[in-house]
C-alpha positions as CSV (number, residue, x, y, z in Angstrom):
1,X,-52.1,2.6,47.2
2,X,-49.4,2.0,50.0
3,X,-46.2,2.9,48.7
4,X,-43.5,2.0,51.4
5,X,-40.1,4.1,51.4
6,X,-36.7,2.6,52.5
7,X,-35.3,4.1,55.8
8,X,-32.5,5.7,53.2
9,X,-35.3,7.1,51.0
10,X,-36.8,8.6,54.4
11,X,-33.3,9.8,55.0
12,X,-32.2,11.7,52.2
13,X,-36.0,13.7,51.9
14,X,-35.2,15.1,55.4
15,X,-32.1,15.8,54.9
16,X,-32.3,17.9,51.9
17,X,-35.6,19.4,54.1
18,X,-33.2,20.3,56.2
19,X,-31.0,22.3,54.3
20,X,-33.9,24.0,52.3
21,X,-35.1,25.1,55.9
22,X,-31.8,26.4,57.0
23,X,-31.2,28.3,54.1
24,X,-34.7,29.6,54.4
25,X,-34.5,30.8,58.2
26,X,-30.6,31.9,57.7
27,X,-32.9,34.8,55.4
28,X,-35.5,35.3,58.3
29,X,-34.8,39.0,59.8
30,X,-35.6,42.7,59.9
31,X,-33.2,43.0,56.9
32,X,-34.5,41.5,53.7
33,X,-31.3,39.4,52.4
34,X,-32.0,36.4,50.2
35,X,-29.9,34.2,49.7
36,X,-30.1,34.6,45.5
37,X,-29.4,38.3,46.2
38,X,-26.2,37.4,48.2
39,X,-24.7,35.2,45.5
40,X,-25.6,37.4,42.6
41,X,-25.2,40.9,43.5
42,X,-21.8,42.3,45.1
43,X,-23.5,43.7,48.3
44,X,-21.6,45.8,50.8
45,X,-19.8,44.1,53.5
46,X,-22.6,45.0,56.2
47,X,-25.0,42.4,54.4
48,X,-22.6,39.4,54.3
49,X,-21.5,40.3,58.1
50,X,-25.4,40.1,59.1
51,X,-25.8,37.2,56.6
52,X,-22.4,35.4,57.8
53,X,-21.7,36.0,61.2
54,X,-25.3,36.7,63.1
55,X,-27.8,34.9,61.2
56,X,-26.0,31.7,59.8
57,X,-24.6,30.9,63.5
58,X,-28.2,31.1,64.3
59,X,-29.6,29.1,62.5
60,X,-26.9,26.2,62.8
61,X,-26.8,26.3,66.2
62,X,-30.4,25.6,66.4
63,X,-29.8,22.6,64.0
64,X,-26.8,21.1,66.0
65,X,-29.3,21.9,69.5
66,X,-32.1,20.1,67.7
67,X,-34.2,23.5,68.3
């Protein structure tokens, strides 16, 4: 069975594999933060700095480097 995807098909899988990996290593640290837990509980202001300004930088640096 030889199932041949457009280039668009191809596309759009690794681009939503992309987000689902940078949301995933945005959460990757010594503090446990999840990204569920950040958009359901009211967490202090330390969490969403860490979350915000350290880790998301990060992680979309790496994406723009290609990293």
């Amino acid at each position: 069975m030889n199932i041949r995807l457009s280039p668009r098909s191809w596309l759009a899988m690794m681009l939503v594999l992309l987000v689902i990996l940078t949301l995933s290593a945005a959460n990757l640290g010594p503090v446990k933060l999840s990204l569920y837990t950040l958009l359901t509980n009211s967490l202090d202001e330390g969490s969403w700095n860490i979350w915000l300004h350290i880790r998301l930088p990060r992680v979309l640096l790496a994406v723009l480097i290609g990293g």
